[in-house]
CHARMM internal coordinates of N, CA and C (Angstrom, degrees):
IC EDIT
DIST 1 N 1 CA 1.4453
DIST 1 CA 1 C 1.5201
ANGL 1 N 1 CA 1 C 109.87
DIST 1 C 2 N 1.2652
ANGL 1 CA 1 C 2 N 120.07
DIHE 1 N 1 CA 1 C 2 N 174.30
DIST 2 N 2 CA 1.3070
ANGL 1 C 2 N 2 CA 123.61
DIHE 1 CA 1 C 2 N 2 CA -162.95
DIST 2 CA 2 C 1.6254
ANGL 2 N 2 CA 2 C 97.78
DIHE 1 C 2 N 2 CA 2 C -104.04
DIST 2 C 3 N 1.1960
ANGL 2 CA 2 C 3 N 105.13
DIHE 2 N 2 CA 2 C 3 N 104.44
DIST 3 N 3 CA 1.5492
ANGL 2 C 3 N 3 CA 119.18
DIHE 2 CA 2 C 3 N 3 CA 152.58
DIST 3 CA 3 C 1.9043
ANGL 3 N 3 CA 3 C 110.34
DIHE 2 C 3 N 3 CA 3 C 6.05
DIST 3 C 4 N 1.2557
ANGL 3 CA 3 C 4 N 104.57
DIHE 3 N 3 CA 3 C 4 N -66.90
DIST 4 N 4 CA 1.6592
ANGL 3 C 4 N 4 CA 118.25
DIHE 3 CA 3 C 4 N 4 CA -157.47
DIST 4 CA 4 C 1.3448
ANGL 4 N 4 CA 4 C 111.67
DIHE 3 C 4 N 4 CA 4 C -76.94
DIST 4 C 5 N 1.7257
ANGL 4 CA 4 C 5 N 103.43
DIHE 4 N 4 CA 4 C 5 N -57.24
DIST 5 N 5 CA 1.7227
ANGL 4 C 5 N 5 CA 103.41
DIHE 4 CA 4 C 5 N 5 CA 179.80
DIST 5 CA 5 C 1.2806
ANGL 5 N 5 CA 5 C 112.59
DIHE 4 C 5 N 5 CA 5 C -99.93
DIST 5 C 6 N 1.6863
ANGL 5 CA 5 C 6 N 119.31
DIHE 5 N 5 CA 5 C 6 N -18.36
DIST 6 N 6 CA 1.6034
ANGL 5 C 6 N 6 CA 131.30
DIHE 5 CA 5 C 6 N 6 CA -160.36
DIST 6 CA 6 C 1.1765
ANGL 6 N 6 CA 6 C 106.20
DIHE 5 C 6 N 6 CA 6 C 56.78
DIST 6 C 7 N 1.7769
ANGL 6 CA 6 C 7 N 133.25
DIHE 6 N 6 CA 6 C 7 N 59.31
DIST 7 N 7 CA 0.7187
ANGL 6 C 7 N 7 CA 131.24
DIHE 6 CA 6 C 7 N 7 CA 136.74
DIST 7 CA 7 C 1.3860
ANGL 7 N 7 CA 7 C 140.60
DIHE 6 C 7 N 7 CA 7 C -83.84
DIST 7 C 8 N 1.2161
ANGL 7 CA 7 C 8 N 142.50
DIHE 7 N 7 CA 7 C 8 N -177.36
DIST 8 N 8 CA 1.3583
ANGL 7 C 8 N 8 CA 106.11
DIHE 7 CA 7 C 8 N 8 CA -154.55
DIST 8 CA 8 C 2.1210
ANGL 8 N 8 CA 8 C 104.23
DIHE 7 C 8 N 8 CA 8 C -113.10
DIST 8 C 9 N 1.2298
ANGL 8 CA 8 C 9 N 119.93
DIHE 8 N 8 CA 8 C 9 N 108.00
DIST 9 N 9 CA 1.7601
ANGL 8 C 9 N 9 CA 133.23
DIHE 8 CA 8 C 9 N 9 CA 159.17
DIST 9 CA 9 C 1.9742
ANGL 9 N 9 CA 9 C 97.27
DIHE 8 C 9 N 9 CA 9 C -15.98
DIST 9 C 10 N 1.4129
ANGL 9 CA 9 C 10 N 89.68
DIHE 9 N 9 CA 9 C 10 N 159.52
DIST 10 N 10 CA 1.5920
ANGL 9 C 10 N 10 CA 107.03
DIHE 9 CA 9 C 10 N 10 CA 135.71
DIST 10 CA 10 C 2.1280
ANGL 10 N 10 CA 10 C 88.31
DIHE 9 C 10 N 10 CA 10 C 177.18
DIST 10 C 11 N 1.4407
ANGL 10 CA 10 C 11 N 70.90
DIHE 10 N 10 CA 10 C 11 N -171.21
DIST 11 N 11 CA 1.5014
ANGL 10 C 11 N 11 CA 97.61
DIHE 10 CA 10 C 11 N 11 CA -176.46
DIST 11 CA 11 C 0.9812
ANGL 11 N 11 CA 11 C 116.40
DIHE 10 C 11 N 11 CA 11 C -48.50
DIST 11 C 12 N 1.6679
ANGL 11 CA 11 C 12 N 132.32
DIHE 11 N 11 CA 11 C 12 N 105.13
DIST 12 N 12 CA 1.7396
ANGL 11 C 12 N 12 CA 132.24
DIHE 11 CA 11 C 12 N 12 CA 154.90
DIST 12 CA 12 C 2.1105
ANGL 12 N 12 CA 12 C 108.87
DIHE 11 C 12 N 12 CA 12 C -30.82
DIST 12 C 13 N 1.3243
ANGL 12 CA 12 C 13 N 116.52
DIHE 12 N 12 CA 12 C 13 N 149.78
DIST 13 N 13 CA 1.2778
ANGL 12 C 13 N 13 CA 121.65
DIHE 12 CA 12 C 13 N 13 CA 155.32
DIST 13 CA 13 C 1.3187
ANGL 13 N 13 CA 13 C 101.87
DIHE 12 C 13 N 13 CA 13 C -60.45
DIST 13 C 14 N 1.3169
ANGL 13 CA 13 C 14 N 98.57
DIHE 13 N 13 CA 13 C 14 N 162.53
DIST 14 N 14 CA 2.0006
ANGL 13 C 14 N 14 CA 119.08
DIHE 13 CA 13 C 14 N 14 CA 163.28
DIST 14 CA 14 C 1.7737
ANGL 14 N 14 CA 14 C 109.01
DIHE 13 C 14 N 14 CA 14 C -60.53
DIST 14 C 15 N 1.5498
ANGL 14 CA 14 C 15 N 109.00
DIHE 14 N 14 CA 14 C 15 N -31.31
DIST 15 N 15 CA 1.3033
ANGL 14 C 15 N 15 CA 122.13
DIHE 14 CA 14 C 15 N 15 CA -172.76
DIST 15 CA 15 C 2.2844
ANGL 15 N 15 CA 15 C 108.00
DIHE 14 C 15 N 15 CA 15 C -71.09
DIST 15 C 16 N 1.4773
ANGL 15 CA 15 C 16 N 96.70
DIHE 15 N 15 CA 15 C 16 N -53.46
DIST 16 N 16 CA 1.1188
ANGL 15 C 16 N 16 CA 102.21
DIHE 15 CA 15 C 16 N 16 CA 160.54
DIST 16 CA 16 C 1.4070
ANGL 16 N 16 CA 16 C 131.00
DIHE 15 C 16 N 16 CA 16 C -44.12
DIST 16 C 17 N 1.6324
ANGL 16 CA 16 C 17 N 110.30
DIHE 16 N 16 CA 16 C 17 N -60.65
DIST 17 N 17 CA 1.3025
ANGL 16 C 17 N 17 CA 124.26
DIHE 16 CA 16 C 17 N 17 CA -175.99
DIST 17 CA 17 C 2.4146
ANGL 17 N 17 CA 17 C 106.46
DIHE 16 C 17 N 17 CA 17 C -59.58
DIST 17 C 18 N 0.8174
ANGL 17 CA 17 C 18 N 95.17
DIHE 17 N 17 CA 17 C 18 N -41.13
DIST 18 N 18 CA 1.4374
ANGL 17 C 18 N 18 CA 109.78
DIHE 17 CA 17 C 18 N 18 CA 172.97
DIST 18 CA 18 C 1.4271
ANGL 18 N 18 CA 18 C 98.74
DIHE 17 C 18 N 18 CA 18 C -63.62
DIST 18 C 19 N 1.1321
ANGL 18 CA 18 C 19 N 141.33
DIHE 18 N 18 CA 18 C 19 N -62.88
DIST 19 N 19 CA 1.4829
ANGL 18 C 19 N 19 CA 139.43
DIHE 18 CA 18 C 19 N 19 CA -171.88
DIST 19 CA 19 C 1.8062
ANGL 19 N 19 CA 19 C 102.14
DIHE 18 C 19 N 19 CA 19 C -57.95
DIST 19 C 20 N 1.3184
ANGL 19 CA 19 C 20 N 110.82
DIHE 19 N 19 CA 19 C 20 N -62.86
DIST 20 N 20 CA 1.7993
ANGL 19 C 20 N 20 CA 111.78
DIHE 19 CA 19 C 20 N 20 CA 176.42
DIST 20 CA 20 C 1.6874
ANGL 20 N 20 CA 20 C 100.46
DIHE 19 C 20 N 20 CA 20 C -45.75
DIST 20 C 21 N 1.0535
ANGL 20 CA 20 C 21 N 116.71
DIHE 20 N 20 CA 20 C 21 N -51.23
DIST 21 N 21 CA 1.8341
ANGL 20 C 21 N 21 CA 108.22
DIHE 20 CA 20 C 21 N 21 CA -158.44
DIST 21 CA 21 C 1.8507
ANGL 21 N 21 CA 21 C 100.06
DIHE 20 C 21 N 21 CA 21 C -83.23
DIST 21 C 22 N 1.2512
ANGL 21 CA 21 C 22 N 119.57
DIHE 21 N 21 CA 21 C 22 N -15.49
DIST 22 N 22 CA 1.6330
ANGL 21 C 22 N 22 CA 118.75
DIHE 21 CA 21 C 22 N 22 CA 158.14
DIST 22 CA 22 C 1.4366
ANGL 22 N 22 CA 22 C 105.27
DIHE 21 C 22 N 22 CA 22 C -74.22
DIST 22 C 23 N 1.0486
ANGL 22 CA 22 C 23 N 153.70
DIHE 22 N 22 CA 22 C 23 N -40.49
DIST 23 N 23 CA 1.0638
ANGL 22 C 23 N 23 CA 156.35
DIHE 22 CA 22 C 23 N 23 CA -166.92
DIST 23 CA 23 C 1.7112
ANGL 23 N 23 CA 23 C 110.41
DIHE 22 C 23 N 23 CA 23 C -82.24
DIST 23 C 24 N 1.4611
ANGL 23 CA 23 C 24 N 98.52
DIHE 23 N 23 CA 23 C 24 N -57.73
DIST 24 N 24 CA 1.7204
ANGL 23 C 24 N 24 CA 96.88
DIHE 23 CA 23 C 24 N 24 CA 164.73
DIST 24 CA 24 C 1.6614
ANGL 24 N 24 CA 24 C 116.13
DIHE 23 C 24 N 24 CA 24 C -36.77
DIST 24 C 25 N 1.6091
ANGL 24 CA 24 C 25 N 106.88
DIHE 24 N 24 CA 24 C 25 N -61.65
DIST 25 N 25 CA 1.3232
ANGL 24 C 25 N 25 CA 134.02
DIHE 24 CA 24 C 25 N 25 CA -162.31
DIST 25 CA 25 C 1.8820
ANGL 25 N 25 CA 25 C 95.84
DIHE 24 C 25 N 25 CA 25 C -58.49
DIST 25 C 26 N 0.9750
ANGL 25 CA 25 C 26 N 92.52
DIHE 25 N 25 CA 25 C 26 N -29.23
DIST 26 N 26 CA 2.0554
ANGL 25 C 26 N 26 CA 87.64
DIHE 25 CA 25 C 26 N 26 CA -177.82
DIST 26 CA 26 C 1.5671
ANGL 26 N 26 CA 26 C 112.12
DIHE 25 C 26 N 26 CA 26 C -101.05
DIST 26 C 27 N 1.3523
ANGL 26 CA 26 C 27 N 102.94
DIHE 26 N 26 CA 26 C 27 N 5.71
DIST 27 N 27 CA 1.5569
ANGL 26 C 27 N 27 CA 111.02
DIHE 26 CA 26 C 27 N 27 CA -153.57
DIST 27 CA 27 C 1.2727
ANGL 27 N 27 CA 27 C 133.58
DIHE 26 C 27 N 27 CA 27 C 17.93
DIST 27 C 28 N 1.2290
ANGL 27 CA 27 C 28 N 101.26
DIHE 27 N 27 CA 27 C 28 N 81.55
DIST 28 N 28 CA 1.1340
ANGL 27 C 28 N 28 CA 131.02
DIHE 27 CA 27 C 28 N 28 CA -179.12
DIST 28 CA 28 C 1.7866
ANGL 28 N 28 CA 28 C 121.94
DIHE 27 C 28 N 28 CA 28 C -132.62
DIST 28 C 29 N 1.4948
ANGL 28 CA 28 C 29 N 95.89
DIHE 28 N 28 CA 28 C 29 N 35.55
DIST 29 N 29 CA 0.9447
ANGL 28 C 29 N 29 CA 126.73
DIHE 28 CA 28 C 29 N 29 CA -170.63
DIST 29 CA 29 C 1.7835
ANGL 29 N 29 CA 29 C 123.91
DIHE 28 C 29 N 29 CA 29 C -126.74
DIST 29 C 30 N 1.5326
ANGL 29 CA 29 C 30 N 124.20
DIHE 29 N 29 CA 29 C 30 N 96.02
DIST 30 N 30 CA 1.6925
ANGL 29 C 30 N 30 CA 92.39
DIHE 29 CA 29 C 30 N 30 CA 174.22
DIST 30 CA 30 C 1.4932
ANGL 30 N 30 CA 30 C 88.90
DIHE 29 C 30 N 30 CA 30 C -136.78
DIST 30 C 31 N 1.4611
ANGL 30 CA 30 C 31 N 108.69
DIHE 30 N 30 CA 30 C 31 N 156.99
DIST 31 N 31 CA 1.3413
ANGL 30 C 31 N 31 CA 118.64
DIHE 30 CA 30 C 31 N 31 CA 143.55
DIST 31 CA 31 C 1.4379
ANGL 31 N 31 CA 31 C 141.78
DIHE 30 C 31 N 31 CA 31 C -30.86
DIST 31 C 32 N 1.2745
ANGL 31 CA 31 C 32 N 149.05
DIHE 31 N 31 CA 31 C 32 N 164.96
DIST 32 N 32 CA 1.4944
ANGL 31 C 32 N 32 CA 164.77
DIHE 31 CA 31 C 32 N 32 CA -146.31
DIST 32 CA 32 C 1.9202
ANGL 32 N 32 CA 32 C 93.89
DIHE 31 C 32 N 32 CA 32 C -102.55
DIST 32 C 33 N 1.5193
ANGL 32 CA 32 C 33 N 108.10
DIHE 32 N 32 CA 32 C 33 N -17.60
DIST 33 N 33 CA 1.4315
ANGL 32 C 33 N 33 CA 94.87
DIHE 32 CA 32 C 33 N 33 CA -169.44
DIST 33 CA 33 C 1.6760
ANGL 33 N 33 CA 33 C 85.76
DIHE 32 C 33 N 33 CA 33 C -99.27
DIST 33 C 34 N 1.2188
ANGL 33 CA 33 C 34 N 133.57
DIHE 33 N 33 CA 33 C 34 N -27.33
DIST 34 N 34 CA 1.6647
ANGL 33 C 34 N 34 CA 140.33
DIHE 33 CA 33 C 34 N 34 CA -171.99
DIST 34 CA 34 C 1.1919
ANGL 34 N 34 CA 34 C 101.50
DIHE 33 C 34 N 34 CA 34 C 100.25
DIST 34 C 35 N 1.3179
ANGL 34 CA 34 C 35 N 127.53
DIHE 34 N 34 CA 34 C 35 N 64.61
DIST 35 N 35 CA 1.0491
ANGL 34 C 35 N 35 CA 116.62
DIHE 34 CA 34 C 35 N 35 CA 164.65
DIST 35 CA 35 C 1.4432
ANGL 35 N 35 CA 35 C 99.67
DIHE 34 C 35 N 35 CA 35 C -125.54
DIST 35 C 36 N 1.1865
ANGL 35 CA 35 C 36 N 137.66
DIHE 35 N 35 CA 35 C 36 N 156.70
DIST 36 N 36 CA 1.2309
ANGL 35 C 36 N 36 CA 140.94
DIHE 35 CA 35 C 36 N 36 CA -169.76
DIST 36 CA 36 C 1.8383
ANGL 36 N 36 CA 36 C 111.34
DIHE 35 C 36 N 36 CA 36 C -91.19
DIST 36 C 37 N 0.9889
ANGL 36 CA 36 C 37 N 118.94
DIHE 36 N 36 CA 36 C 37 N 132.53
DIST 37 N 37 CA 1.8856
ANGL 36 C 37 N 37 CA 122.49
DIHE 36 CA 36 C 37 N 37 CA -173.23
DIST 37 CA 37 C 1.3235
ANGL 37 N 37 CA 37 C 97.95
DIHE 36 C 37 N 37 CA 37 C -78.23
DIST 37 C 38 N 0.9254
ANGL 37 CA 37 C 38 N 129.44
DIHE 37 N 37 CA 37 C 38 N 135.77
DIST 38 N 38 CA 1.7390
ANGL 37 C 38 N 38 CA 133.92
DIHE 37 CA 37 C 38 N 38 CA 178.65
DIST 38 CA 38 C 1.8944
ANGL 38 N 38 CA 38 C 109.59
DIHE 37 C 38 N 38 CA 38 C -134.77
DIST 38 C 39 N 0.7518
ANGL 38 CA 38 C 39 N 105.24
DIHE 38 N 38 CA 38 C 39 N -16.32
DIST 39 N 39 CA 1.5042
ANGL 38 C 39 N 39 CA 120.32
DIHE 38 CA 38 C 39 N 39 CA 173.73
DIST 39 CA 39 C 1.7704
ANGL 39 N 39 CA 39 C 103.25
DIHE 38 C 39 N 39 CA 39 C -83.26
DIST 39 C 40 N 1.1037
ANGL 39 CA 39 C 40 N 109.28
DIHE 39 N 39 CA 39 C 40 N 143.38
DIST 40 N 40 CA 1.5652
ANGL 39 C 40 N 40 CA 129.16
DIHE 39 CA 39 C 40 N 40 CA 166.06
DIST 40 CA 40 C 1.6666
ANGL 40 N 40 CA 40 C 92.54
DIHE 39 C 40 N 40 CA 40 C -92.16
DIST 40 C 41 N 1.7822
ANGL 40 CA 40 C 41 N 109.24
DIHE 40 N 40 CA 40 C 41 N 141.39
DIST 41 N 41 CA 1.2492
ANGL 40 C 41 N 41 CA 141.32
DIHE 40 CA 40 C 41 N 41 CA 166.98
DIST 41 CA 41 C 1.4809
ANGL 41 N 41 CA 41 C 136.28
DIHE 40 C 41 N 41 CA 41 C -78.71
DIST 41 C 42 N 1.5451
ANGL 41 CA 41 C 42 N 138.24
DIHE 41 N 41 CA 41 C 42 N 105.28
DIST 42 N 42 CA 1.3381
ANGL 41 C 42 N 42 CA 104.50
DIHE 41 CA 41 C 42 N 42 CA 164.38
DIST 42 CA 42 C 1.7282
ANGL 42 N 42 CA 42 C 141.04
DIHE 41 C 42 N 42 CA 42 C -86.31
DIST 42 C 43 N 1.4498
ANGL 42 CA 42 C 43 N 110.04
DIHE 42 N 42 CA 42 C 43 N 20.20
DIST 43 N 43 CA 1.1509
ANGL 42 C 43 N 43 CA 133.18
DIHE 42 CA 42 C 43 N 43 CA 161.26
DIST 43 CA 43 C 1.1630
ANGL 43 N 43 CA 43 C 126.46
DIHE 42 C 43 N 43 CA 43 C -164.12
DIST 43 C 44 N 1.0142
ANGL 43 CA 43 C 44 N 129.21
DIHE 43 N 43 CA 43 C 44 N -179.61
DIST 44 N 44 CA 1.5413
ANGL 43 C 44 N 44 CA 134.43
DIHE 43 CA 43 C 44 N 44 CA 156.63
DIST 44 CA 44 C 1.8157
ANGL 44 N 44 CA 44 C 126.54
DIHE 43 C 44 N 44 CA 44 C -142.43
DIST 44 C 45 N 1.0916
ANGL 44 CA 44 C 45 N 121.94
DIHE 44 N 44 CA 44 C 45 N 150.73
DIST 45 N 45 CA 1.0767
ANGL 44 C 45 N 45 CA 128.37
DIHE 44 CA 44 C 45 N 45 CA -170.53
DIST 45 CA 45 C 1.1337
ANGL 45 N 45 CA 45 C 110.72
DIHE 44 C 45 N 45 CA 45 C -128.42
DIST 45 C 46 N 1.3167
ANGL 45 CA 45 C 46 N 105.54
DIHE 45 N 45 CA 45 C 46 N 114.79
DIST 46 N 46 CA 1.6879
ANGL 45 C 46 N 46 CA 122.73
DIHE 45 CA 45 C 46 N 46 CA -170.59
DIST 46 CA 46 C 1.4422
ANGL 46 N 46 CA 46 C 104.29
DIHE 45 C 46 N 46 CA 46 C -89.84
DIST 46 C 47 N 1.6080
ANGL 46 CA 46 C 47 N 132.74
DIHE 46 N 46 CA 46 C 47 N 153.89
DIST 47 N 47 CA 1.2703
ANGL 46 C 47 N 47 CA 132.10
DIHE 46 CA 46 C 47 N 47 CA 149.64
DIST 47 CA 47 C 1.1550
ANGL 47 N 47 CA 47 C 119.79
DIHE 46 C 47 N 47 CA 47 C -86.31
DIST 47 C 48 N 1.0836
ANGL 47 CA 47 C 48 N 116.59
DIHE 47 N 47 CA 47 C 48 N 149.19
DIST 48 N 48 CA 1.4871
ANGL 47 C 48 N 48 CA 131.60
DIHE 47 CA 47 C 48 N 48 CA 168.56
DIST 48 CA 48 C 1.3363
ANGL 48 N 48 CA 48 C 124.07
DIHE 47 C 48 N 48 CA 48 C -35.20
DIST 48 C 49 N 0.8630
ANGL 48 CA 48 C 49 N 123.49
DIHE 48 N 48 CA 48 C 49 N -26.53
DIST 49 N 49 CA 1.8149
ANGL 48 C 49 N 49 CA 122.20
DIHE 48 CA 48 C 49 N 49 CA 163.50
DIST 49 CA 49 C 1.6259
ANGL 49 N 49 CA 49 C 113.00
DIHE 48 C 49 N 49 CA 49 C -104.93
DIST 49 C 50 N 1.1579
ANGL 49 CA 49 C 50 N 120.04
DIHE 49 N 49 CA 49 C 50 N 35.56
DIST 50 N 50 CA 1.3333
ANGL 49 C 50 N 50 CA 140.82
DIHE 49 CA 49 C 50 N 50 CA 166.96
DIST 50 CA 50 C 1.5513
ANGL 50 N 50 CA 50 C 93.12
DIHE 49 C 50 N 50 CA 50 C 45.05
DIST 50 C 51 N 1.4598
ANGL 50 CA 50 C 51 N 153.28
DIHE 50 N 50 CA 50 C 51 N 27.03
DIST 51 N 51 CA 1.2309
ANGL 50 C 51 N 51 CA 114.63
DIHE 50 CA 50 C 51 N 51 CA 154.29
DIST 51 CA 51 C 1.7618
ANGL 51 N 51 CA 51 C 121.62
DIHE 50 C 51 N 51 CA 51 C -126.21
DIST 51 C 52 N 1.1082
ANGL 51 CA 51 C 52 N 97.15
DIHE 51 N 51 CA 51 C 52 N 46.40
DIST 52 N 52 CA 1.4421
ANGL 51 C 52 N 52 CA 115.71
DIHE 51 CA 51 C 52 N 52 CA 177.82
DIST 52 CA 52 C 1.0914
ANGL 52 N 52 CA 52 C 112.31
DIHE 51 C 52 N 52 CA 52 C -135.87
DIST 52 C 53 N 1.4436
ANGL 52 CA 52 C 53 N 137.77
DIHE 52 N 52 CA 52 C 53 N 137.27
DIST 53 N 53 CA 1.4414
ANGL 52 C 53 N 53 CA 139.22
DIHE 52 CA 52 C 53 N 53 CA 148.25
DIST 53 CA 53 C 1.3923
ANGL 53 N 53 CA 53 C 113.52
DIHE 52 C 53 N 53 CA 53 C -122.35
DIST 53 C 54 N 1.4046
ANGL 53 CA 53 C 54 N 92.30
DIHE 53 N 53 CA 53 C 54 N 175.06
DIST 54 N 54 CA 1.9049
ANGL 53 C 54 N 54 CA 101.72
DIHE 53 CA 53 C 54 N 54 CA -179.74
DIST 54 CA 54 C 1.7783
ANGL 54 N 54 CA 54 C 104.06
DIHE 53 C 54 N 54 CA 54 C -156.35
DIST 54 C 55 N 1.4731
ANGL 54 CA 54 C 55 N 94.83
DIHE 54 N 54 CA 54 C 55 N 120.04
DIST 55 N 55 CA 1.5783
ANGL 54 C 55 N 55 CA 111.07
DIHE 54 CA 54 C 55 N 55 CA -158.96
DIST 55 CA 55 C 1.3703
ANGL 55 N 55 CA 55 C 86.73
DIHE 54 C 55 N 55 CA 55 C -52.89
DIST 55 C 56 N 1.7614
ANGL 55 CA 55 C 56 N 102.57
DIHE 55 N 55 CA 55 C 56 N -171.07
DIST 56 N 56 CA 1.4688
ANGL 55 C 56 N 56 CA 107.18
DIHE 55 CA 55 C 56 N 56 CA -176.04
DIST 56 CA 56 C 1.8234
ANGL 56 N 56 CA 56 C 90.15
DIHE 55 C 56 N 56 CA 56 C -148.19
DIST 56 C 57 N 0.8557
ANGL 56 CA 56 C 57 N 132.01
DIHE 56 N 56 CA 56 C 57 N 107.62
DIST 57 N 57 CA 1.8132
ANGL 56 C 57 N 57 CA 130.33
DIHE 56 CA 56 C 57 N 57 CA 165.81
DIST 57 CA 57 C 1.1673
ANGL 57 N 57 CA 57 C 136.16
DIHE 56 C 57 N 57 CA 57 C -110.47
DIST 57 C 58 N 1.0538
ANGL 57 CA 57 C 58 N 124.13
DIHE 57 N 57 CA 57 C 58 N 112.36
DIST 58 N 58 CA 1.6405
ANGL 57 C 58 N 58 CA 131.29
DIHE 57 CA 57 C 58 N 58 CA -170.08
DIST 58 CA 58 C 1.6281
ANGL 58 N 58 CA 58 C 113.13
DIHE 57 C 58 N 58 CA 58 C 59.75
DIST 58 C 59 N 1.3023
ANGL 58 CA 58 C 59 N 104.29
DIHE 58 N 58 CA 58 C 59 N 35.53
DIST 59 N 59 CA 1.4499
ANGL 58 C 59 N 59 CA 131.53
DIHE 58 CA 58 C 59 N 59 CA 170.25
DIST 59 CA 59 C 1.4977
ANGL 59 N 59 CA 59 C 116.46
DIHE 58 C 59 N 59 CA 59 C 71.71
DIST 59 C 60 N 1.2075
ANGL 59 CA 59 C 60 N 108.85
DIHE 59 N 59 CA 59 C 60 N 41.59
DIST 60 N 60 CA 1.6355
ANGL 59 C 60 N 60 CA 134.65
DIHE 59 CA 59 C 60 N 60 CA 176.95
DIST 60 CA 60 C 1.0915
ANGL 60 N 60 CA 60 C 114.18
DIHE 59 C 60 N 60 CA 60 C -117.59
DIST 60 C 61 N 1.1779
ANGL 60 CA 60 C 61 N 140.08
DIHE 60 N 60 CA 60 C 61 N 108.68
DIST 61 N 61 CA 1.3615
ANGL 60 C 61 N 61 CA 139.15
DIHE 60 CA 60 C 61 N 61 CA 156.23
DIST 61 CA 61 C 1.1475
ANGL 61 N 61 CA 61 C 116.54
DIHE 60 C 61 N 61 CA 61 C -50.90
DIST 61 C 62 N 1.7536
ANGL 61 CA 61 C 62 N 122.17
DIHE 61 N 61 CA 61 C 62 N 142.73
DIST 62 N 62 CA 1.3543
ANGL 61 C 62 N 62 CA 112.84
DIHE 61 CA 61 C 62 N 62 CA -179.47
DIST 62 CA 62 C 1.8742
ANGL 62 N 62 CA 62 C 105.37
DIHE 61 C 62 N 62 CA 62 C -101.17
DIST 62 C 63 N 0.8310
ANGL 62 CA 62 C 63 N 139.94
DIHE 62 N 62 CA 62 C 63 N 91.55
DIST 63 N 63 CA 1.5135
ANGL 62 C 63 N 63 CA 139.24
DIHE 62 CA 62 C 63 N 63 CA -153.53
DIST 63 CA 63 C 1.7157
ANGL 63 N 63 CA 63 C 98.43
DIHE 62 C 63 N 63 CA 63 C -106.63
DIST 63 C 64 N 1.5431
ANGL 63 CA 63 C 64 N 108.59
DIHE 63 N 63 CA 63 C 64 N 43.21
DIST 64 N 64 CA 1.7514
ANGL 63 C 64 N 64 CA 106.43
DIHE 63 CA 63 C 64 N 64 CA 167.03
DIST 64 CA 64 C 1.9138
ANGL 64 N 64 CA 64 C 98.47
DIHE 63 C 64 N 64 CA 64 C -117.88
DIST 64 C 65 N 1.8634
ANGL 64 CA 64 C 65 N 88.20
DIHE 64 N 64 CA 64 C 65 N 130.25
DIST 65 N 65 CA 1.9373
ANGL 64 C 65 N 65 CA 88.60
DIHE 64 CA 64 C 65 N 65 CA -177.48
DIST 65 CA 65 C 1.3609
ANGL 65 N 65 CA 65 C 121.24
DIHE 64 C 65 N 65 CA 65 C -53.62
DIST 65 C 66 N 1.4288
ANGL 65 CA 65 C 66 N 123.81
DIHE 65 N 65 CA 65 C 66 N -12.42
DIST 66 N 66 CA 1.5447
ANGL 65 C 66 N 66 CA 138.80
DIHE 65 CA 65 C 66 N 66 CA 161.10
DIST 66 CA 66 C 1.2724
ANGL 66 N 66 CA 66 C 121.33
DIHE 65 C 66 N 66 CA 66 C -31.82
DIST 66 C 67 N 1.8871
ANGL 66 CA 66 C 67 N 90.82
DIHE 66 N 66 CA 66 C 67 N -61.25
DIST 67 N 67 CA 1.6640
ANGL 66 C 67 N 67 CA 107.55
DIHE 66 CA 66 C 67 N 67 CA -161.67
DIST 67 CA 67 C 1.6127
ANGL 67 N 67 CA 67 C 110.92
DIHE 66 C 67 N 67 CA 67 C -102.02
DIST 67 C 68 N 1.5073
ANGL 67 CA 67 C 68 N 101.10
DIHE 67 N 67 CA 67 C 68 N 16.37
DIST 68 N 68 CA 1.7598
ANGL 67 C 68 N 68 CA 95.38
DIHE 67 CA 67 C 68 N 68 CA 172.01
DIST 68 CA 68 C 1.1947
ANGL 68 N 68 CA 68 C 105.66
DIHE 67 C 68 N 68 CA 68 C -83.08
DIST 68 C 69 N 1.4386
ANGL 68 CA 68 C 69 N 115.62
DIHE 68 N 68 CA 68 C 69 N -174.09
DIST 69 N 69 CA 0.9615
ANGL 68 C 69 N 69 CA 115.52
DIHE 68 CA 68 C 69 N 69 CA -178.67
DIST 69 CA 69 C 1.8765
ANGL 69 N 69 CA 69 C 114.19
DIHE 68 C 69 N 69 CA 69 C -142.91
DIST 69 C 70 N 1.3128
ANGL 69 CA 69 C 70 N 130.35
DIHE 69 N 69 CA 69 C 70 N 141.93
DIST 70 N 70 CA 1.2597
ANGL 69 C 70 N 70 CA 112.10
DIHE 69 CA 69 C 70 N 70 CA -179.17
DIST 70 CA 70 C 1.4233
ANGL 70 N 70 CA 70 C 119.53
DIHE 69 C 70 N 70 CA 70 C -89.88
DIST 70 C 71 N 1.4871
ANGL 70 CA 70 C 71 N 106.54
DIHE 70 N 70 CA 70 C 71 N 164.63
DIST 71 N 71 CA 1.3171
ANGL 70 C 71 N 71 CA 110.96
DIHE 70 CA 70 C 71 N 71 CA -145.84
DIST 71 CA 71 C 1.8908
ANGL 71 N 71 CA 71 C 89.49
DIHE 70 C 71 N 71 CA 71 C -120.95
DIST 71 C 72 N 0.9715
ANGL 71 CA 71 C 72 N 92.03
DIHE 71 N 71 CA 71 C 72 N -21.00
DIST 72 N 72 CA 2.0519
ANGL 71 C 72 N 72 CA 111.46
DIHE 71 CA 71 C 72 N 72 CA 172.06
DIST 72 CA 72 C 1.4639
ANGL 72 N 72 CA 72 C 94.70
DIHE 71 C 72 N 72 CA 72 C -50.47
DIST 72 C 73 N 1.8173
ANGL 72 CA 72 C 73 N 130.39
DIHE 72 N 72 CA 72 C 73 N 103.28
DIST 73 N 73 CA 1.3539
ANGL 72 C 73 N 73 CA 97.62
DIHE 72 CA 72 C 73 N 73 CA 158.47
DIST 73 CA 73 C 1.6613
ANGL 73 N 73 CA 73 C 101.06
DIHE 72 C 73 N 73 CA 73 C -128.54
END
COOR INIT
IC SEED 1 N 1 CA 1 C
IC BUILD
């Protein structure tokens, strides 16, 4: 579940996950705290009201409201 509202994650598409790691890759990408994502992802985990995510790296989810990221663009 999502840290903030506890609503409930699941699995980004392949289509999604490709859009976050183009976006990383141009940086054009930051987190909720402003920091910019510079790392490539191996998943992501969307919330349930589609405008939150939370990267996924070396098969860890990052589940701090800091390091999500919005999905609102």
């Amino acid at each position: 579940v999502c840290p903030e509202t506890k609503q409930p994650v699941s699995l980004a598409s392949s289509e999604v996950l490709t859009t976050i790691n183009e976006r990383i890759q141009l940086g054009k990408l930051s987190n909720l705290a402003g920091a910019v994502v510079k790392e490539q992802v191996d998943g992501v985990l969307v919330r349930s009201d589609g405008k939150r995510a939370y990267l996924v790296r070396d098969d860890i989810p990052i589940m701090l409201v800091d390091e999500a990221v919005s999905l609102d663009n």
